[in-house]
gemmi code that builds the backbone of each chain (N, CA, C; Angstrom):
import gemmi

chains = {
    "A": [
        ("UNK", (124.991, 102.797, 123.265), (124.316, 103.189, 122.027), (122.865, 103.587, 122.314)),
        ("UNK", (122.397, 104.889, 121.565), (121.295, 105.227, 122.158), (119.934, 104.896, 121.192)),
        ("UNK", (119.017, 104.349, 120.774), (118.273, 104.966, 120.001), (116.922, 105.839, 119.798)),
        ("UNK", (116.665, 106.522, 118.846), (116.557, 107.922, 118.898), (114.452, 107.746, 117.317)),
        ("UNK", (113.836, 108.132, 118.574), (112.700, 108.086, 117.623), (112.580, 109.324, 116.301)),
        ("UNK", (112.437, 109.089, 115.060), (112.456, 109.858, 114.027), (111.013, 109.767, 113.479)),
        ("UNK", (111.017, 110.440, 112.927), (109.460, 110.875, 111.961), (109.657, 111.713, 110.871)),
        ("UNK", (108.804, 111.536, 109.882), (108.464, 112.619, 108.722), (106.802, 112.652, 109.081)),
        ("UNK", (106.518, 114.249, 108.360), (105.126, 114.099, 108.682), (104.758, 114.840, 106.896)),
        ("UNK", (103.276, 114.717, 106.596), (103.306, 115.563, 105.740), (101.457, 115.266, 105.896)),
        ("UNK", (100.912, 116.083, 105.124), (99.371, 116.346, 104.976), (98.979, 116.026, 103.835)),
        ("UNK", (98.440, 115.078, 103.370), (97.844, 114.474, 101.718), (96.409, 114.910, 101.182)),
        ("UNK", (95.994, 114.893, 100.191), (94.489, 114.834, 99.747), (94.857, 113.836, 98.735)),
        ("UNK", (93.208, 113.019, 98.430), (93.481, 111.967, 97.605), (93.851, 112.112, 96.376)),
        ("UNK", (94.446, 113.370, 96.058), (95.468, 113.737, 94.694), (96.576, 113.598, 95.342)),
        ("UNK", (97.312, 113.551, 96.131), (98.348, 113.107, 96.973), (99.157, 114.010, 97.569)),
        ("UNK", (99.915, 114.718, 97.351), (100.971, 114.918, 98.506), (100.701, 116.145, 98.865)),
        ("UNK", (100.924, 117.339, 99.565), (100.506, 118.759, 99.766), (101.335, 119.374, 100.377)),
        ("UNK", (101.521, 119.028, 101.170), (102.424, 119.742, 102.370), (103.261, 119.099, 103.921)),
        ("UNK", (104.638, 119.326, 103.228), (105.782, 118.983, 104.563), (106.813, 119.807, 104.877)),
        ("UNK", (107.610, 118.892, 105.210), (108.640, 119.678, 106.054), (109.318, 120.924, 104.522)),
        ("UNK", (109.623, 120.371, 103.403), (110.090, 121.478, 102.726), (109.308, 122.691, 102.603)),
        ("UNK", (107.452, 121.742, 102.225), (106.753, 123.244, 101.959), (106.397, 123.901, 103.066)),
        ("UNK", (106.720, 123.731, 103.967), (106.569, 124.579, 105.694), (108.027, 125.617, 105.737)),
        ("UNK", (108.926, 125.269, 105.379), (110.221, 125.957, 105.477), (110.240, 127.150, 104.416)),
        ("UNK", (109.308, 126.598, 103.184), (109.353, 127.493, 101.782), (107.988, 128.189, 102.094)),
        ("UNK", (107.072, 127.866, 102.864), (105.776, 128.910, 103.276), (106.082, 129.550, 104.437)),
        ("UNK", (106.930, 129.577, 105.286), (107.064, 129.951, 106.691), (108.785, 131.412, 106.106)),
        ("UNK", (109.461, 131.106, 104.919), (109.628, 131.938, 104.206), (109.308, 133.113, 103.320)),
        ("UNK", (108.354, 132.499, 103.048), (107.788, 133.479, 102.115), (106.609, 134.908, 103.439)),
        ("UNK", (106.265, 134.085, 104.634), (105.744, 134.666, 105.656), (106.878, 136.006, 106.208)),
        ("UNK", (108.091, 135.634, 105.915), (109.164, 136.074, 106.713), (109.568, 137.098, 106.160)),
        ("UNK", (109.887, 136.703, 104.493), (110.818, 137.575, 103.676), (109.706, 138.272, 102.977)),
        ("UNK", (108.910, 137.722, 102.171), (107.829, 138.332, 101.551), (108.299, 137.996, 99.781)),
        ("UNK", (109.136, 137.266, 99.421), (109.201, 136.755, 98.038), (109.567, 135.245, 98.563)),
        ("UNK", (109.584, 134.832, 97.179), (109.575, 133.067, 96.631), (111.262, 133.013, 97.166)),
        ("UNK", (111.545, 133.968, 96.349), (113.092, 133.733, 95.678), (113.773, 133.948, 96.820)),
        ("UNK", (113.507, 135.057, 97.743), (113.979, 135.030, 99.241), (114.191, 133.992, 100.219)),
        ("UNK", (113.017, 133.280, 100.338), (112.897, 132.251, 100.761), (113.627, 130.686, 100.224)),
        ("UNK", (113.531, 130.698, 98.869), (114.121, 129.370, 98.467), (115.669, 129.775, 98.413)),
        ("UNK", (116.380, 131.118, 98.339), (117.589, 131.739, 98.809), (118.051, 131.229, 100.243)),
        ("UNK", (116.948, 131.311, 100.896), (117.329, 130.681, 101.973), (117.463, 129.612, 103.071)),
        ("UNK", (116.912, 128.852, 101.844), (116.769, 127.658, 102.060), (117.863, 126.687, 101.208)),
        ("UNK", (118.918, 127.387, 101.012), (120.219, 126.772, 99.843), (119.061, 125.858, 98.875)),
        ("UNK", (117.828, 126.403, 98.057), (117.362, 125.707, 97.587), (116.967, 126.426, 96.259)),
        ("UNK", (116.981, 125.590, 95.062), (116.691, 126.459, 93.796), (115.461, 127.577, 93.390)),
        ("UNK", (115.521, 128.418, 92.767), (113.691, 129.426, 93.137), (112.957, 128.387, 91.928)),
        ("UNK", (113.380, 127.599, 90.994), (112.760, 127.177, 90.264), (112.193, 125.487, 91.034)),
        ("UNK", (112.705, 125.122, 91.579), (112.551, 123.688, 92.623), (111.267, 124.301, 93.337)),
        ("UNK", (111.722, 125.257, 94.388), (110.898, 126.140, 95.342), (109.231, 126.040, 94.663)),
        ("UNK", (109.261, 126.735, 93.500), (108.572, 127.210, 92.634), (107.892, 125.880, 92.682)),
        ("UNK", (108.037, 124.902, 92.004), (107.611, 123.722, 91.600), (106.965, 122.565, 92.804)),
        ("UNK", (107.425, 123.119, 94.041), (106.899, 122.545, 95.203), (105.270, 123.530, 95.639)),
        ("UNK", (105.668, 124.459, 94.979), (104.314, 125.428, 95.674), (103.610, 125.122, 94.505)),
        ("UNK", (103.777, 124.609, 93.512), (102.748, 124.505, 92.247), (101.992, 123.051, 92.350)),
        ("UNK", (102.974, 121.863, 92.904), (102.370, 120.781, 93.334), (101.703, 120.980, 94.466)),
        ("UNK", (101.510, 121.351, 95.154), (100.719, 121.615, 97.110), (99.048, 122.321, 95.904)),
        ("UNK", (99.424, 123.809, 95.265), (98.310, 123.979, 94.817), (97.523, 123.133, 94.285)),
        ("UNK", (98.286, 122.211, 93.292), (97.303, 121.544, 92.568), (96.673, 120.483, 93.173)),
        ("UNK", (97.643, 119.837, 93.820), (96.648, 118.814, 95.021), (95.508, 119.135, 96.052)),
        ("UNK", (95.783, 120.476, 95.956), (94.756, 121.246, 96.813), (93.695, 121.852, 96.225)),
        ("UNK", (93.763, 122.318, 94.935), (92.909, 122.746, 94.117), (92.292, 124.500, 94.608)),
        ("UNK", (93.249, 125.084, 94.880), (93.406, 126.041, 95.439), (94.966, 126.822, 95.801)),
        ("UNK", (94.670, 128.006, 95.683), (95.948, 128.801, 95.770), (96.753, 128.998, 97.181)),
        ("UNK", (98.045, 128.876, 97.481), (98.370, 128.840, 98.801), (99.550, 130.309, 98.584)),
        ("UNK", (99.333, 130.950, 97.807), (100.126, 132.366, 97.340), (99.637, 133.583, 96.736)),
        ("UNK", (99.905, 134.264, 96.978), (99.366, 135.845, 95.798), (100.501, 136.322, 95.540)),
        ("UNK", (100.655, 136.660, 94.593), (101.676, 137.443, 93.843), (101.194, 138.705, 93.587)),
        ("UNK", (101.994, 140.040, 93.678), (101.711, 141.070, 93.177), (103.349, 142.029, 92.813)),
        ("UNK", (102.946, 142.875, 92.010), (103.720, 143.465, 91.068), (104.591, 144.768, 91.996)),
        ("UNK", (105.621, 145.586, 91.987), (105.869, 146.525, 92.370), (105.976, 146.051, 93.963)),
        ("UNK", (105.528, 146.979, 95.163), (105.910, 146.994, 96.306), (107.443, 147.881, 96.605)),
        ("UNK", (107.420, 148.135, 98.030), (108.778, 148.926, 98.559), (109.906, 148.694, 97.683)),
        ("UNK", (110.463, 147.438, 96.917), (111.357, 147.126, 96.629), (111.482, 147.363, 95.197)),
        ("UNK", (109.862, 147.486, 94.914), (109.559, 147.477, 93.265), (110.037, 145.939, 92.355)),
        ("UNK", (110.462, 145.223, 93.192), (110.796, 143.661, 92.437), (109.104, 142.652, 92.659)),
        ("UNK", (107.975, 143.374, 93.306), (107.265, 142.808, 93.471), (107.455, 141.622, 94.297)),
        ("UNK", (106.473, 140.760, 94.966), (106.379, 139.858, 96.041), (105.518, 138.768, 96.040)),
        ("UNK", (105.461, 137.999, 97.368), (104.189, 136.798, 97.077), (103.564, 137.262, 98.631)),
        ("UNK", (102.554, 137.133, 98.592), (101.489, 137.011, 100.299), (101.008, 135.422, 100.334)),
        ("UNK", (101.234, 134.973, 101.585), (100.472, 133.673, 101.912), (98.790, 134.044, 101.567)),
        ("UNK", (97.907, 133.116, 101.249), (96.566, 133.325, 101.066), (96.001, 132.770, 102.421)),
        ("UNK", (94.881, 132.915, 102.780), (94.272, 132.300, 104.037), (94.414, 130.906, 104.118)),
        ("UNK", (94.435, 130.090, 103.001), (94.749, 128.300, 103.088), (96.149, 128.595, 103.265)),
        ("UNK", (97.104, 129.383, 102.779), (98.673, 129.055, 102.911), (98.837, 129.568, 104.483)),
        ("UNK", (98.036, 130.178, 105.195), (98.761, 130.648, 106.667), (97.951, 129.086, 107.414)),
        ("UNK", (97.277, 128.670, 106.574), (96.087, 127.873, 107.952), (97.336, 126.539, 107.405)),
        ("UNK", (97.653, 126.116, 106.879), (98.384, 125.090, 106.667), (99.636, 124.956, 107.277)),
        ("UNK", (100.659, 126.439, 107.613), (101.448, 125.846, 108.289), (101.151, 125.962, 109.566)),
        ("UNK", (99.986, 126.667, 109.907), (99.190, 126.567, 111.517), (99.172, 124.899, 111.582)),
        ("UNK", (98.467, 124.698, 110.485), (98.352, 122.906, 110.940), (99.210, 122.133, 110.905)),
        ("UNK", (100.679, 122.010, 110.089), (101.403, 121.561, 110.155), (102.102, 122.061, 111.524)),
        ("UNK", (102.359, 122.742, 112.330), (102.648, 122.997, 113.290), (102.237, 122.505, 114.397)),
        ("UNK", (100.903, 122.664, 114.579), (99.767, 121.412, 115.536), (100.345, 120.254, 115.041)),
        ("UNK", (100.316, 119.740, 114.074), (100.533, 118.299, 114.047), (101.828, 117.985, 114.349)),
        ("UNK", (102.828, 118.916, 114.238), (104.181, 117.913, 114.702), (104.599, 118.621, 115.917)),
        ("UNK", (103.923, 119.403, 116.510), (104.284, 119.905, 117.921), (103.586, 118.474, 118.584)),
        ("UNK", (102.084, 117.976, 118.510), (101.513, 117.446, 119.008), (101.811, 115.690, 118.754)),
        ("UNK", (102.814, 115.392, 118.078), (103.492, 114.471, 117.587), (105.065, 114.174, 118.368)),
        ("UNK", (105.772, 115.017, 118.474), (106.653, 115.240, 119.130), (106.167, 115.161, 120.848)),
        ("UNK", (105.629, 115.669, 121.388), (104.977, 115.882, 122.564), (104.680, 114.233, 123.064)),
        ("UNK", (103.728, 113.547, 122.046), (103.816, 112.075, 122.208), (104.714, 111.349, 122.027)),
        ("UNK", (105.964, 111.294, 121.320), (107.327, 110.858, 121.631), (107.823, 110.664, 122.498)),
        ("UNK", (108.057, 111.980, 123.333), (108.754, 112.726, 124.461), (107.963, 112.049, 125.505)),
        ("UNK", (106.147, 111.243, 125.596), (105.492, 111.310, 126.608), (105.589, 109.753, 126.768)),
        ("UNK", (106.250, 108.964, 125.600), (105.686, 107.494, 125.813), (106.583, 106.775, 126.789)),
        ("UNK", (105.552, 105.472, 127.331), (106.411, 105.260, 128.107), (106.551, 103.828, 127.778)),
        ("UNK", (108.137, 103.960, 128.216), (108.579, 102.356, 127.458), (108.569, 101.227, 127.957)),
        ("UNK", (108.101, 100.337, 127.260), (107.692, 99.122, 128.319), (109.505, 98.338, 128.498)),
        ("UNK", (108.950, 98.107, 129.802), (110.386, 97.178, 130.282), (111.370, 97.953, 130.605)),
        ("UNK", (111.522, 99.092, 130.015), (112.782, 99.520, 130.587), (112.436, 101.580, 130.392)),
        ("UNK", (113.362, 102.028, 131.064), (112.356, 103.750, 131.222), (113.701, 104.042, 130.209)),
        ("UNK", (114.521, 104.039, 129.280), (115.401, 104.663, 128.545), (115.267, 104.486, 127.411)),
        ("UNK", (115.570, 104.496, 126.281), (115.987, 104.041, 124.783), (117.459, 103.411, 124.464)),
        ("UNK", (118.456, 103.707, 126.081), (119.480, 103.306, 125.943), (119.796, 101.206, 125.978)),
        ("UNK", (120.587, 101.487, 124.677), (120.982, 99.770, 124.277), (122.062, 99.680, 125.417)),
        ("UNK", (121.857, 98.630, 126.540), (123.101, 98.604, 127.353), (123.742, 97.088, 126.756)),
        ("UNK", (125.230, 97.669, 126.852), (126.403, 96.803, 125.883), (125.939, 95.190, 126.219)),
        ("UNK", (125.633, 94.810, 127.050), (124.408, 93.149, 127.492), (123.442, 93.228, 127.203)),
        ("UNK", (122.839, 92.695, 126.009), (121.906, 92.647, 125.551), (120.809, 91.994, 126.905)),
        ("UNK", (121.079, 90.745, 127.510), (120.533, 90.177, 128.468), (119.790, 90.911, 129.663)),
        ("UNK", (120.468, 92.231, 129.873), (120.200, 92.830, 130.918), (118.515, 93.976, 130.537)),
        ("UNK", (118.468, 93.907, 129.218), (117.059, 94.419, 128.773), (115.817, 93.799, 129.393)),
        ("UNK", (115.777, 94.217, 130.106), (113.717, 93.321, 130.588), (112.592, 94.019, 129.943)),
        ("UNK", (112.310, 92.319, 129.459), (111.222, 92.394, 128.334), (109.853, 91.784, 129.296)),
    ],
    "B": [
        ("UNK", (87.143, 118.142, 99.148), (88.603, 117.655, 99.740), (88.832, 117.901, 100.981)),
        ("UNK", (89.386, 116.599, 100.848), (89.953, 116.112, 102.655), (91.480, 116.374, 102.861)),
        ("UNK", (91.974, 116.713, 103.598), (93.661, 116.681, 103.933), (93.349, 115.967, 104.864)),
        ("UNK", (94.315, 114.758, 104.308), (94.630, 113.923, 105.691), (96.161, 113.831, 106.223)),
        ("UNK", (96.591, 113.520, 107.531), (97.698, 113.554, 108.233), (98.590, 112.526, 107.848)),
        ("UNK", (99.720, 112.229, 107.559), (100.154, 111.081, 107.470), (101.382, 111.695, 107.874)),
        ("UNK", (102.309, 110.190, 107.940), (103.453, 110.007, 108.659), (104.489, 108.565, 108.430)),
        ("UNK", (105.460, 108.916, 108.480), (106.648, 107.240, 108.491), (107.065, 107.802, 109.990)),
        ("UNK", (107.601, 106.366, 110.692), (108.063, 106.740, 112.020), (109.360, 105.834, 111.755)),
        ("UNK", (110.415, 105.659, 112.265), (111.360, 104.950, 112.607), (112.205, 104.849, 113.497)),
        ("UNK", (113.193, 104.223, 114.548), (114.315, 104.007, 115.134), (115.193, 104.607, 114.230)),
        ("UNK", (116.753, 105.434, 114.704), (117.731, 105.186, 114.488), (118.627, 105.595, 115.775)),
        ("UNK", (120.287, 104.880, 115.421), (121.120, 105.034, 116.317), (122.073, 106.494, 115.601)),
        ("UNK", (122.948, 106.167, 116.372), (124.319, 107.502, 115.568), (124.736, 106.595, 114.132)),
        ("UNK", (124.767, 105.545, 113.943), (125.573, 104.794, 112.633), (124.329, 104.616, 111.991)),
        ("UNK", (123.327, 105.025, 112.469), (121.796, 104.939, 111.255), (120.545, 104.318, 111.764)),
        ("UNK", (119.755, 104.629, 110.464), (118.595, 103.742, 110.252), (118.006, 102.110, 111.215)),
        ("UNK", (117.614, 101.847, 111.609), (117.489, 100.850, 112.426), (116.049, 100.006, 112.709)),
        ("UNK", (115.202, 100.487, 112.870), (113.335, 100.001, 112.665), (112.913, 100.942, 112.331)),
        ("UNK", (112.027, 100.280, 110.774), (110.892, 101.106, 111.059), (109.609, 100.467, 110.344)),
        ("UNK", (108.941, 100.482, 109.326), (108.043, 99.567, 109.281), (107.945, 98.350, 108.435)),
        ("UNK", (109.134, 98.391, 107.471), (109.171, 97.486, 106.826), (109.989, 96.166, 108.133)),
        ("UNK", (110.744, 96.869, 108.657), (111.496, 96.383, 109.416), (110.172, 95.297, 110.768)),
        ("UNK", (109.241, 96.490, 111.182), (108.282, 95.545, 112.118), (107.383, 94.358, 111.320)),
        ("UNK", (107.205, 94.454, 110.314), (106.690, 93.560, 109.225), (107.514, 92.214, 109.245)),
        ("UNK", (108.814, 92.396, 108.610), (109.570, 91.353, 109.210), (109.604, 90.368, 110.449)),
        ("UNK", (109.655, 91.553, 111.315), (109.930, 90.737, 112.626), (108.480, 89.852, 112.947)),
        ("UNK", (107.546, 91.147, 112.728), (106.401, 90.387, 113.393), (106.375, 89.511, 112.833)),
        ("UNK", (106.644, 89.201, 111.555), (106.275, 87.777, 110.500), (107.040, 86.625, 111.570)),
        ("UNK", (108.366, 86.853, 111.315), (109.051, 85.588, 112.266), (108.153, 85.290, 113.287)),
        ("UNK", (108.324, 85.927, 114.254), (107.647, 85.842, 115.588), (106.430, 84.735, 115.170)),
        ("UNK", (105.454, 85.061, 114.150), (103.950, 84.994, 113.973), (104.679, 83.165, 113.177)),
        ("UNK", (105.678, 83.272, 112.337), (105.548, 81.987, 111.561), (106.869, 81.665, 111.395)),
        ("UNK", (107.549, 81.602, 112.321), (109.054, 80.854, 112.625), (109.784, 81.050, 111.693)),
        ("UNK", (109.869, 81.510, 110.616), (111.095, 81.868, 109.555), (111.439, 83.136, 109.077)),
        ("UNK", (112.431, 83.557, 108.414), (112.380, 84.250, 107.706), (111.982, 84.052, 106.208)),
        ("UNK", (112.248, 83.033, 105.896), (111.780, 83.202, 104.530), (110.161, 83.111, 104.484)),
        ("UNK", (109.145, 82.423, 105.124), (107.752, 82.370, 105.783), (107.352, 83.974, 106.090)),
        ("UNK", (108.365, 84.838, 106.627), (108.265, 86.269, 106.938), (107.817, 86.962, 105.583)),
        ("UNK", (108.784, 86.694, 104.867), (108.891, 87.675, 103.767), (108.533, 87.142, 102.519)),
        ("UNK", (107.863, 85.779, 102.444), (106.564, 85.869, 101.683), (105.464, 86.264, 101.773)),
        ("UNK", (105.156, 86.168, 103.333), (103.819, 86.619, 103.255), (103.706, 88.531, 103.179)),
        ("UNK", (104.908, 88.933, 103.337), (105.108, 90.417, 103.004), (105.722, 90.663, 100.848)),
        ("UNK", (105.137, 89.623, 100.157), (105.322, 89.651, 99.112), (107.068, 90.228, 98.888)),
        ("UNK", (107.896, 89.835, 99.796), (109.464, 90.821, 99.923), (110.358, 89.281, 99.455)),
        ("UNK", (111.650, 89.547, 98.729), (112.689, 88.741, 98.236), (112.978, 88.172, 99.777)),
        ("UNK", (113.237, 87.045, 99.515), (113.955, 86.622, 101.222), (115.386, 87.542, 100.963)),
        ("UNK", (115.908, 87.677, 100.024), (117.120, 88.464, 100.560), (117.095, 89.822, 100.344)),
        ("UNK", (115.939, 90.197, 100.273), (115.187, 91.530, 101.174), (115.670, 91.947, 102.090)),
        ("UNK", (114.515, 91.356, 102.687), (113.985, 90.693, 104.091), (115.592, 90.635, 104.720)),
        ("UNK", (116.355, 89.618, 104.128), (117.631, 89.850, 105.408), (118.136, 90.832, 105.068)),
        ("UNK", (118.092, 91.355, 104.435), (119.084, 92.518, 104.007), (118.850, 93.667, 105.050)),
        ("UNK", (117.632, 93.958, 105.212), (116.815, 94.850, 106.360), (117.361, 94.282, 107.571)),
        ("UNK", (117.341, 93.130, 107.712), (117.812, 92.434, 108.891), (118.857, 92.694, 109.510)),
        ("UNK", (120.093, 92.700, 108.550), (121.400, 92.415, 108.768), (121.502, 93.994, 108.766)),
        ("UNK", (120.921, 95.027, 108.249), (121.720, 96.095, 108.476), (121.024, 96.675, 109.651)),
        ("UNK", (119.574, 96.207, 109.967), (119.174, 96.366, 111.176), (120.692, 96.012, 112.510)),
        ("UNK", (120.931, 95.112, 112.273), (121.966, 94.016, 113.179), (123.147, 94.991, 113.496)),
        ("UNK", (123.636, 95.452, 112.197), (124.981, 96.257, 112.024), (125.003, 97.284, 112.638)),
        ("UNK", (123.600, 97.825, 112.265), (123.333, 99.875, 113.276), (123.380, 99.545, 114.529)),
        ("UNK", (122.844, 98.730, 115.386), (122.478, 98.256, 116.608), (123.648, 97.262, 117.284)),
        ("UNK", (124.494, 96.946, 116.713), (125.893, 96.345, 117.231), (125.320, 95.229, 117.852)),
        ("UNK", (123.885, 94.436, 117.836), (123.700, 93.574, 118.185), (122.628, 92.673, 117.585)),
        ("UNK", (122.254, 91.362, 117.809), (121.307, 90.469, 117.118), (120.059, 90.680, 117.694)),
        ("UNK", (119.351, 90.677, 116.338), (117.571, 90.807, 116.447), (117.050, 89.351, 116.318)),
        ("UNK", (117.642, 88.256, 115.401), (117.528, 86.795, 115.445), (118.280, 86.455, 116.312)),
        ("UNK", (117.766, 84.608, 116.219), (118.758, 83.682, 116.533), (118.433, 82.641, 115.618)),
        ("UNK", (118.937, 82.182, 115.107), (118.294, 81.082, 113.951), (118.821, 79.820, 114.232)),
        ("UNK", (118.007, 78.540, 114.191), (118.690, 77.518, 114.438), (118.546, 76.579, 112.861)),
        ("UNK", (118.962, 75.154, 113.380), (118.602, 74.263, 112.587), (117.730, 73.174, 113.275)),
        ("UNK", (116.833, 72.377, 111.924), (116.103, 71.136, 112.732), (114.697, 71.770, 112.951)),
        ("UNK", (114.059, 71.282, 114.197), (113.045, 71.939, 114.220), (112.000, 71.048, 113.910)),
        ("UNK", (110.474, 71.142, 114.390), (109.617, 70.374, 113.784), (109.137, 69.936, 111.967)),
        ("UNK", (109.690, 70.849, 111.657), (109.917, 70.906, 109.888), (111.149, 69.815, 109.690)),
        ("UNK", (111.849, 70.279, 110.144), (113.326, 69.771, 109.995), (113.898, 71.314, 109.332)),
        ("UNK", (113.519, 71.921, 108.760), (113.941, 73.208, 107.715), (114.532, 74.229, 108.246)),
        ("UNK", (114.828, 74.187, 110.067), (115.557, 75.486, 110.732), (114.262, 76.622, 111.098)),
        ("UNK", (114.878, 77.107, 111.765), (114.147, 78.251, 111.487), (114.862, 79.887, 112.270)),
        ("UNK", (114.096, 80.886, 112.952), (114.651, 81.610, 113.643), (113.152, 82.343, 114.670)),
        ("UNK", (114.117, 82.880, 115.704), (113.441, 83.322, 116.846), (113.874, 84.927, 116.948)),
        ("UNK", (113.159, 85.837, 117.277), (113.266, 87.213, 118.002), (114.207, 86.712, 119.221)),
        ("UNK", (115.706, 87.929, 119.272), (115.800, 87.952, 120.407), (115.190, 88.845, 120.979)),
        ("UNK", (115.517, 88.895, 122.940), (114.729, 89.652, 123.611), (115.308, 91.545, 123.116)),
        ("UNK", (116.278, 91.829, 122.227), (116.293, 92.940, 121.498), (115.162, 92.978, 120.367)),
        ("UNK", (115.367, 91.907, 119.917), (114.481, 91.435, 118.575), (113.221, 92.200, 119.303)),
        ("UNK", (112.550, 91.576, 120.363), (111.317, 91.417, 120.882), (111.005, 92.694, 121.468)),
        ("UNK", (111.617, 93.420, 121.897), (112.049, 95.199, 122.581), (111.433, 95.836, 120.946)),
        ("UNK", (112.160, 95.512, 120.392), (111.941, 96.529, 118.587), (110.506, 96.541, 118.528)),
        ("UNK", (110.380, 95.364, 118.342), (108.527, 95.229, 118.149), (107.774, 96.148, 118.970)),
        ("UNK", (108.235, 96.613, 120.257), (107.261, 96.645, 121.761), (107.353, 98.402, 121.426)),
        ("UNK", (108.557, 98.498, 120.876), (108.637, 100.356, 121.246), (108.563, 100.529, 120.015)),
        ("UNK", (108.162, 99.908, 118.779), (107.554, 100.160, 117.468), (105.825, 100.608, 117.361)),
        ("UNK", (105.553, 99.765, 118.608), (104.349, 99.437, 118.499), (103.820, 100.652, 119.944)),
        ("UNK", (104.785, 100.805, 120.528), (104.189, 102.008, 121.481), (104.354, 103.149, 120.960)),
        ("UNK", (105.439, 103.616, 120.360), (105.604, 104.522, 120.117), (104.732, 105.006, 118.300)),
        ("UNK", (104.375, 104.942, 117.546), (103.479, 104.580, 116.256), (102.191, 104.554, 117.391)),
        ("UNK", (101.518, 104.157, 118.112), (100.064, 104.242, 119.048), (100.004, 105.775, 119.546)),
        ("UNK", (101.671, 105.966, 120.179), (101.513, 107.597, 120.591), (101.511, 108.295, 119.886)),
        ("UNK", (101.922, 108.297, 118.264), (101.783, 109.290, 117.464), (100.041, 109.253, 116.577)),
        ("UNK", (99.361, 107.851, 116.812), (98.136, 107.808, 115.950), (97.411, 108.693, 116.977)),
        ("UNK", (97.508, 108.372, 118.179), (96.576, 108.786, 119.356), (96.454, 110.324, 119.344)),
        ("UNK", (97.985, 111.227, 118.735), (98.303, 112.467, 119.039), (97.464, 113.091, 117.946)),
        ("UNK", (97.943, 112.614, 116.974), (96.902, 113.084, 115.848), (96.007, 113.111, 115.567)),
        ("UNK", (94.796, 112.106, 116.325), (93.774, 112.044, 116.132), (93.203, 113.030, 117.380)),
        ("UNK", (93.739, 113.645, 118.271), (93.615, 114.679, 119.281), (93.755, 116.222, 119.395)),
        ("UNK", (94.303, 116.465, 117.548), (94.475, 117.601, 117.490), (93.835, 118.271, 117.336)),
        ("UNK", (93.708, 119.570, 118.220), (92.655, 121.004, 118.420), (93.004, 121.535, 117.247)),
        ("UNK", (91.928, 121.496, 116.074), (92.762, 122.255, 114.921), (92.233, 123.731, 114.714)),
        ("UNK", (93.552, 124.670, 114.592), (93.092, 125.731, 114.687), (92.057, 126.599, 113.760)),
        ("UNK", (91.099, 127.078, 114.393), (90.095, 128.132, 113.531), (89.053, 127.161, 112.532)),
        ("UNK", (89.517, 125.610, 113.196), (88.893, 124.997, 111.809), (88.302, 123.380, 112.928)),
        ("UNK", (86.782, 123.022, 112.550), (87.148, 121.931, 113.509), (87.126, 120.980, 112.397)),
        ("UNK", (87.481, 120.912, 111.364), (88.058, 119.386, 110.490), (89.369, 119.683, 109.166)),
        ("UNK", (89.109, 118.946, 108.794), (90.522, 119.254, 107.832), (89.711, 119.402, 106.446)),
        ("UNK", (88.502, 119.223, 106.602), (88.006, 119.986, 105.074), (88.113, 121.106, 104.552)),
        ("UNK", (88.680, 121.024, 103.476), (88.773, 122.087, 102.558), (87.337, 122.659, 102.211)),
        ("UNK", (86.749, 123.856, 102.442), (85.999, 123.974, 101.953), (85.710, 124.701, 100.448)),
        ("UNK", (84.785, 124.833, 99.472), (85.314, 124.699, 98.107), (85.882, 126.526, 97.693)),
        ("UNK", (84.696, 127.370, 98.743), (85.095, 128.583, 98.800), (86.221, 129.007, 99.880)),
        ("UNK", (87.617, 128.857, 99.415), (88.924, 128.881, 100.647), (88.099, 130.424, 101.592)),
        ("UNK", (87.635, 131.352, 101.116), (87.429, 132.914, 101.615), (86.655, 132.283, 103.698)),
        ("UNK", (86.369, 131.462, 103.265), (85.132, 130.455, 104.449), (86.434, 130.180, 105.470)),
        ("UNK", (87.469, 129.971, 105.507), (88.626, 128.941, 106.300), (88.841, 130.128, 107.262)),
        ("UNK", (88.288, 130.125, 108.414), (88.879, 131.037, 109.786), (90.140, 130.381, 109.933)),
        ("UNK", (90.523, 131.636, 109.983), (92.042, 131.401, 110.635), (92.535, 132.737, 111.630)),
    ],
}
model = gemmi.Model(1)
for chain_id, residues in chains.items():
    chain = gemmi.Chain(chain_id)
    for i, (resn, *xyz) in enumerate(residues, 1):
        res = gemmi.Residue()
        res.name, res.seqid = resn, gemmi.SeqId(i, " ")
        for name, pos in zip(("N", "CA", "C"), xyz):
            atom = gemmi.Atom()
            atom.name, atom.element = name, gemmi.Element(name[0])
            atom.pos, atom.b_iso = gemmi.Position(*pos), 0.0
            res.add_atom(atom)
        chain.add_residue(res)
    model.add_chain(chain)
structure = gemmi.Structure()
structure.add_model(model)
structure.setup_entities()
């Protein structure tokens, strides 16, 4: 039996929550496709949910992490990341690359694996 | 406004969930004051909390984190970390150091703090 280090990460201000793993997937979308609805499409996730995650990040932030504009190639109009919405998933990126990296680097006392061997006894502590 | 980093870390195996901080709270309590129920008062937690975390800790891991006896200088029983018990604590506590250490090391891009500043147009990126 192996076990296996896990994490959530996310970025707070003292209005609380701002940005994680969903709003990185739904901003790193909207980078990709260039609408909301594209993105929360592709994320098997509702555009009105979607919607409601980018409205909480703003308000905790007190600042816009989107632009919307009308028309474009498609004429359905679109959203652009704003300079806080590209620098945020820059940072969310630093932080769990550089999080992961320390996982991968620690070293375990007593024994060099994570593996549980079926004798408990044989673990040196 | 500040964005700050935060994070939950935990253990799991393939059948689940297994440590994570409510879970080192526990243990350390025993360790620190010979019981469980002594554990999980001073963590304001139901004693049948407290085992409940325990026992399904026990179940994911196919093996014992206690040993509990009876008697004792109380007379009232009590319980001990096994040397798994005592492993949980060690790679709870290394691994949670490598992720504070990582984060507090991050080169953040275009920006050297996590302040928001009030005019976003200011945020190099």
């Amino acid at each position: 039996m192996t076990l296996r280090p896990k994490y959530k990460f996310w970025l707070e201000t003292d209005d609380g929550y701002v940005f994680g793993e969903g709003s990185f997937e739904i901003l790193r979308g909207i980078q990709d496709k260039g609408t909301l609805m594209a993105s929360s499409q592709e994320l098997h996730m509702s555009y009105r949910h979607a919607w409601g995650i980018v409205k909480q990040m703003e308000e905790n932030l007190g600042q816009a992490v989107l632009v919307t504009y009308k028309g474009g190639k498609d004429g359905g109009g679109g959203a652009d990341l704003t300079p806080l919405g590209t620098r945020l998933l820059h940072l969310y990126v630093a932080f769990t690359e550089a999080i992961d990296q320390a996982l991968a680097g620690v070293e375990l006392p007593g024994n060099s694996s994570l593996t549980l061997p079926r004798d408990p006894s044989s673990l040196a502590l």
